[in-house]
C-alpha positions as CSV (number, residue, x, y, z in Angstrom):
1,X,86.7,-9.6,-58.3
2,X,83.7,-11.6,-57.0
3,X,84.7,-10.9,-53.5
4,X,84.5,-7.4,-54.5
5,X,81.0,-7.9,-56.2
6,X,79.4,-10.2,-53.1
7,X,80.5,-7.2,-50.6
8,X,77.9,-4.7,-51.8
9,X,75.1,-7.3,-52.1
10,X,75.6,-8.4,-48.4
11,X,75.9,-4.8,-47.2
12,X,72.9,-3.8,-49.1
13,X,70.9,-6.6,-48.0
14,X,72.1,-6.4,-44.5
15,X,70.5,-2.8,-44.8
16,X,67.4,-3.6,-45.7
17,X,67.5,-6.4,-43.0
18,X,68.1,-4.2,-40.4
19,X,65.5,-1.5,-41.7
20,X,62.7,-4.1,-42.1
21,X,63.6,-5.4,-38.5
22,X,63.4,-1.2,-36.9
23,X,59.7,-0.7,-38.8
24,X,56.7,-0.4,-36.5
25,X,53.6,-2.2,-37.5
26,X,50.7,0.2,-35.9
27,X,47.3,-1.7,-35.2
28,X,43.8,-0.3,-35.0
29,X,42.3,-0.2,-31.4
30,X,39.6,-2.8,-31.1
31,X,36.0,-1.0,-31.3
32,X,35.0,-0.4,-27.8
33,X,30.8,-1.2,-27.7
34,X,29.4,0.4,-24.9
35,X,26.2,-1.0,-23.7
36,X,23.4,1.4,-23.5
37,X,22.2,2.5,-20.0
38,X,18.6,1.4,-18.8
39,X,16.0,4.2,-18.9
40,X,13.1,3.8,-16.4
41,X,11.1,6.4,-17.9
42,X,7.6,5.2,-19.2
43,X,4.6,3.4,-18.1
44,X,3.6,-0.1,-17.2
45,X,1.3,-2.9,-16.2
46,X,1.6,-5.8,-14.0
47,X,0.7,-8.6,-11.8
48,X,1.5,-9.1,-8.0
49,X,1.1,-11.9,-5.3
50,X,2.1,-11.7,-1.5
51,X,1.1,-12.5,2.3
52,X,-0.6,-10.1,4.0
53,X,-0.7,-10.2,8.4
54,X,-2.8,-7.8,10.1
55,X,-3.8,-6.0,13.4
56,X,-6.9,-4.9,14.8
57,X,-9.3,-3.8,17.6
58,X,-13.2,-4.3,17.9
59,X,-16.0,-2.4,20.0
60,X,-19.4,-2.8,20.3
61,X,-21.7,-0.3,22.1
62,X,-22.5,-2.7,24.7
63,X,-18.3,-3.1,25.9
64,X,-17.6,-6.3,24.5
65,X,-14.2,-5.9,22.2
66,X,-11.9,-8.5,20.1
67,X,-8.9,-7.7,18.6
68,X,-9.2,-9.7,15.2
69,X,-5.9,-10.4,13.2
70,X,-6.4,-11.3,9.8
71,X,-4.0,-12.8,7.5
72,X,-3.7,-14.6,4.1
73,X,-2.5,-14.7,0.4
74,X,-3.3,-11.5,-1.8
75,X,-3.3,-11.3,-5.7
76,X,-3.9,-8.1,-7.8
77,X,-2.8,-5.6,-10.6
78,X,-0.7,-2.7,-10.4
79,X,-0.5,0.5,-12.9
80,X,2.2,3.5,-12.8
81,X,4.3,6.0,-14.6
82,X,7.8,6.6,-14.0
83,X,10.3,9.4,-15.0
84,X,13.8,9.7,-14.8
85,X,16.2,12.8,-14.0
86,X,19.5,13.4,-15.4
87,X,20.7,12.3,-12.1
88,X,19.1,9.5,-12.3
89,X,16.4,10.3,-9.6
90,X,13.1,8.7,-10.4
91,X,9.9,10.0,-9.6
92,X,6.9,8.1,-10.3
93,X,2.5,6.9,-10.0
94,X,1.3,3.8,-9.3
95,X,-1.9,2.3,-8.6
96,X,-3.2,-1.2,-7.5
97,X,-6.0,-3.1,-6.4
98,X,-5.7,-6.5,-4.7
99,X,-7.9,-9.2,-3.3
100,X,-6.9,-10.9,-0.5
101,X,-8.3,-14.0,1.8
102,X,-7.3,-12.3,4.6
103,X,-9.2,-13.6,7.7
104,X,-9.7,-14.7,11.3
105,X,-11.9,-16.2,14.3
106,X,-11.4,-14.2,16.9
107,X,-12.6,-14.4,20.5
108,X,-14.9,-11.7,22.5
109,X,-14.1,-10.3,25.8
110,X,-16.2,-7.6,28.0
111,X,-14.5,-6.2,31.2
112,X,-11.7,-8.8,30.5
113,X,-13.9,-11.6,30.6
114,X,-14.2,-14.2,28.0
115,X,-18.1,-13.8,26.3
116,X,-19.7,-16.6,24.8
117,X,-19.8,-15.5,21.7
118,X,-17.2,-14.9,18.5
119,X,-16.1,-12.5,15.7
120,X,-15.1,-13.7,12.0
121,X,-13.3,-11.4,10.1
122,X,-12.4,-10.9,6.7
123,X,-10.4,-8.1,4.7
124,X,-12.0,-8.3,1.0
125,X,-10.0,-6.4,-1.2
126,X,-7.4,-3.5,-1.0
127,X,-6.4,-0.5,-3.1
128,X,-3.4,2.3,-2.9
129,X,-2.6,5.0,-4.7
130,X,1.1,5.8,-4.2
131,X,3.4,8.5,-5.1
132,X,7.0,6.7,-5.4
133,X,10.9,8.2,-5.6
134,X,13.4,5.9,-6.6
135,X,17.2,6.2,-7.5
136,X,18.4,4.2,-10.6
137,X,21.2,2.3,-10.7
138,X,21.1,1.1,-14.5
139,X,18.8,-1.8,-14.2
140,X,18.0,-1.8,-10.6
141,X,15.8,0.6,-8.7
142,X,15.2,1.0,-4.9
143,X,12.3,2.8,-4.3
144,X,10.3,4.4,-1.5
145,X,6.4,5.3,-1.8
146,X,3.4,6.3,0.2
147,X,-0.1,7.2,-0.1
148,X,-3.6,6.9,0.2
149,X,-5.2,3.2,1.1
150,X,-8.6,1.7,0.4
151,X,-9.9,-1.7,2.2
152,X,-13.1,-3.7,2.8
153,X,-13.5,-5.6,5.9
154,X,-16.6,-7.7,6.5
155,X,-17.7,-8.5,10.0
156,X,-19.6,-11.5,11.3
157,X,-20.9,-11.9,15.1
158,X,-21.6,-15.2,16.4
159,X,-23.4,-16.1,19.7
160,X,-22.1,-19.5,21.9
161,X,-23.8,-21.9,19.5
162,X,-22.4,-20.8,16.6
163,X,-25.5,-18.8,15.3
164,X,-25.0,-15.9,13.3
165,X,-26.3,-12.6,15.2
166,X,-25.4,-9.9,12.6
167,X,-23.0,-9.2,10.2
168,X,-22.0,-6.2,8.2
169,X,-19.2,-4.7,5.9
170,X,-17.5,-1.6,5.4
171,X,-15.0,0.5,3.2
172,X,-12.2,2.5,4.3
173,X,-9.9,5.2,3.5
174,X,-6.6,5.4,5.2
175,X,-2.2,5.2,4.5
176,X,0.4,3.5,3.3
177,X,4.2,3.7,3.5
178,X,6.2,0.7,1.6
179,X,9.9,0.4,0.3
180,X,10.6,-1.9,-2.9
181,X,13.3,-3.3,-4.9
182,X,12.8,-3.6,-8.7
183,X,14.6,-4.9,-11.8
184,X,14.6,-4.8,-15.0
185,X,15.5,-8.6,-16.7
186,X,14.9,-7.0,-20.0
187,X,13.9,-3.4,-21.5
188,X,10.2,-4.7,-20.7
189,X,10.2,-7.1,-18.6
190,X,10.4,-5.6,-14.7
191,X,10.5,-7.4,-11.4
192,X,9.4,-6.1,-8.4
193,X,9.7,-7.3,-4.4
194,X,8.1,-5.0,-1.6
195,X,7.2,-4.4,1.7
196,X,4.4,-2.4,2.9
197,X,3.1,-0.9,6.4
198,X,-1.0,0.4,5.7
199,X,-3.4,1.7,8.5
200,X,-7.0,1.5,6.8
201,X,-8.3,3.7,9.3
202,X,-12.1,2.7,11.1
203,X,-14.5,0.5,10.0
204,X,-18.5,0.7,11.3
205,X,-20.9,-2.0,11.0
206,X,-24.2,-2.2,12.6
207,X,-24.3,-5.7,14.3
208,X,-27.4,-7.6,15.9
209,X,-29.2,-4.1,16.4
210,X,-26.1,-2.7,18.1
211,X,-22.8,-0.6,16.8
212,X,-19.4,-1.6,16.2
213,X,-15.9,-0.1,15.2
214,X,-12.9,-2.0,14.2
215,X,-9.8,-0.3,13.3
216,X,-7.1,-2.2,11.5
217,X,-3.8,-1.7,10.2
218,X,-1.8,-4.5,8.2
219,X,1.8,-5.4,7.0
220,X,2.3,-7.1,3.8
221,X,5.2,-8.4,1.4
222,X,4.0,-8.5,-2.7
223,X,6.3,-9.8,-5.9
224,X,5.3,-8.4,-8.9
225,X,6.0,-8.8,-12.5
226,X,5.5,-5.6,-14.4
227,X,5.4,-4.8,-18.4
228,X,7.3,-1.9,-19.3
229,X,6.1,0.6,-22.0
């Protein structure tokens, strides 16, 4: 009789053994956070430094020509207005003034012959205004732009002795063309490296009683550091 009472109990416990074993415990997914994707749409302020090297060619009315190359650090502010597309095209402004201590001695020639005498050079201060078009990929965004250029150059001639004979400055209007790389470290905080090509056009000064031109073009690398709005 007690083998006969045992029987069902195992049986019945076997059975809900087995069941327990067969059921499917069904988890939630973990939450899947997607990180929001950078927006470069908005304005901003910033802060640049860079090398500038340049190229030119001076004339005076009586022959005598130097080709001055001035070079040196540059330091300025930059101001712009981006807007992104759905397809993440950017279009933007931007704006900047620099000053630079861009200068050089350079020596005078007429009809290929060495003239006692010497020009200094120095390019003051530069300014663009640029159109820019960019493509974004999230927080990085190569960039080409182009536009109107602005420089002063100041010219000083010097005799044999080192005794100033006239010296003059001028402002310029001219073009630039420059490519870039920025980034943004956070949704302010925007880093920028660039290259640019500008030609500033002609320069005239009125030296010692006589007429001079200098044209000049330059090539400059700039980091900047940029607040976003």
């Amino acid at each position: 009789m007690r083998r006969l009472l045992l029987a069902p109990t195992l049986l019945l416990a076997t059975s809900f053994g087995a069941m327990a074993a067969d059921a499917v415990v069904i988890e939630s997914p973990p939450e899947v956070i997607i990180a929001p994707v950078f927006n470069w749409t908005g304005a901003y302020i910033g802060g640049e430094v860079g090398y500038l090297w340049g190229d030119g060619d001076y004339a005076d009315s009586v022959l005598n020509y130097a080709t001055p190359e001035p070079d040196g650090w540059l330091g300025g502010v930059y101001v712009g207005y981006n807007y992104q597309f759905t397809n993440n095209v950017v279009l933007g402004v931007d704006a900047d003034f620099a000053w630079t201590g861009a200068d050089d001695t350079s020596a005078v020639f007429n009809g290929g012959l060495p003239v006692p005498a010497s020009l200094d050079s120095d390019l003051d201060w530069t300014g663009a205004a640029r159109l820019r078009l960019g493509y974004a990929v999230d927080r990085f965004l190569p960039y080409i732009a182009g536009g109107v250029a602005f420089g002063k150059v100041s010219g000083s001639y010097y005799d044999g002795g080192g005794v100033l004979v006239g010296s003059d400055d001028d402002t310029s209007v001219g073009w630039t063309l420059g490519a870039g790389l920025e980034y943004a470290f956070t949704d302010n905080l925007i880093g920028r490296a660039e290259y640019r090509y500008t030609d500033f056009g002609d320069f005239d000064f009125a030296i010692g009683g006589g007429t001079a031109t200098t044209d000049l073009t330059s090539n400059d690398v700039r980091f900047g550091l940029a607040w976003k709005f």
